[in-house]
C-alpha positions as CSV (number, residue, x, y, z in Angstrom):
1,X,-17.1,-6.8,21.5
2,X,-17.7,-3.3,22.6
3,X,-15.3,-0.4,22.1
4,X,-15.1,0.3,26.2
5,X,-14.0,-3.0,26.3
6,X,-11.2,-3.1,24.0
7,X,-10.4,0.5,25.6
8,X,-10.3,-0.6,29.3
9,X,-8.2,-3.9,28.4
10,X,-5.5,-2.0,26.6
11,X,-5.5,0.4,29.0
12,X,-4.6,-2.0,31.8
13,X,-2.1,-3.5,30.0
14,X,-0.1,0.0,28.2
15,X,0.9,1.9,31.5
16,X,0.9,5.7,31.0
17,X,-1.1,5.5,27.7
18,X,-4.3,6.4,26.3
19,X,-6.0,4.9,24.7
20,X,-9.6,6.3,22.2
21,X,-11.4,3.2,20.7
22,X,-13.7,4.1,17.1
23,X,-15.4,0.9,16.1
24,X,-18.2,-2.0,16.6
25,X,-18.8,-5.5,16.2
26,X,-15.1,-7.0,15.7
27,X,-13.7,-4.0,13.5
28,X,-11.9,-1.1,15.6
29,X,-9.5,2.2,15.1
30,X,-7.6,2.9,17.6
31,X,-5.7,5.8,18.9
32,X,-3.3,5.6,20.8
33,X,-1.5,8.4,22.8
34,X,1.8,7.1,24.3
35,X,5.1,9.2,24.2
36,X,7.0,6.0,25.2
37,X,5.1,3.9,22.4
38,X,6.0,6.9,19.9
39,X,9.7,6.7,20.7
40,X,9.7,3.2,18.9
41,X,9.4,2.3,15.3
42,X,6.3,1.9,13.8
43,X,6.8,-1.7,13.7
44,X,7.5,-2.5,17.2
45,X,4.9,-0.2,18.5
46,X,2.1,-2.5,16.4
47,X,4.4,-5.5,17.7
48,X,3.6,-3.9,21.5
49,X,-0.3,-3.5,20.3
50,X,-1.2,-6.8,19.1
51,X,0.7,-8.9,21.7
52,X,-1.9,-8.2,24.1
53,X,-4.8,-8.3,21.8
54,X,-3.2,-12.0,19.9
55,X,-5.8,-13.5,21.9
56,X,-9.2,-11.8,20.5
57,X,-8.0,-11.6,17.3
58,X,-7.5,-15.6,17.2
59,X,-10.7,-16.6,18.7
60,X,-12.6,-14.1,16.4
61,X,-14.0,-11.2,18.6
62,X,-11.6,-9.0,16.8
63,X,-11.3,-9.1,12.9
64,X,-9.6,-6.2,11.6
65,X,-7.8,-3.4,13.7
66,X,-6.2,0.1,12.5
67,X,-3.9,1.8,14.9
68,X,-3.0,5.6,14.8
69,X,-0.1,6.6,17.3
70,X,-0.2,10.5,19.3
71,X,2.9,11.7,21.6
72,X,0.9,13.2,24.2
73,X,1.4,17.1,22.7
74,X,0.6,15.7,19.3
75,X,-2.9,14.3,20.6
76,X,-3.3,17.8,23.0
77,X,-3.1,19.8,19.7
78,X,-5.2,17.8,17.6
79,X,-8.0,17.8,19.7
């Protein structure tokens, strides 16, 4: 699986959010810069994450993802 990949998908599927895959093979970090994902607790925003990517991670093309959530400024200033 290719990080563009995962990138594009999630993109798709998280309206208004960004979305910078780090990673190869079936291991990725993602960032993900969302103010409306940021507004919910750290366990719903994963919840949010992994319901669209459930699939890959069952079949085996994804083993092991970390996720890092940016409001929009947060991501602007880091960068």
């Amino acid at each position: 699986m290719q990080p563009a990949e995962v990138k594009k998908f999630l993109e798709e599927q998280l309206l208004n959010s960004q979305v910078e895959v780090e990673g190869e093979g079936c291991n990725f970090q993602l960032n993900i810069i969302s103010d409306e994902l940021c507004a919910l607790s750290p366990v719903k925003r994963q919840q949010q994450i992994y319901s669209h990517l459930n699939p890959w991670i069952a079949d085996g093309r994804i083993h092991a993802i970390t996720m890092k959530f940016y409001t929009r400024s947060d991501w602007a200033e880091r960068n």
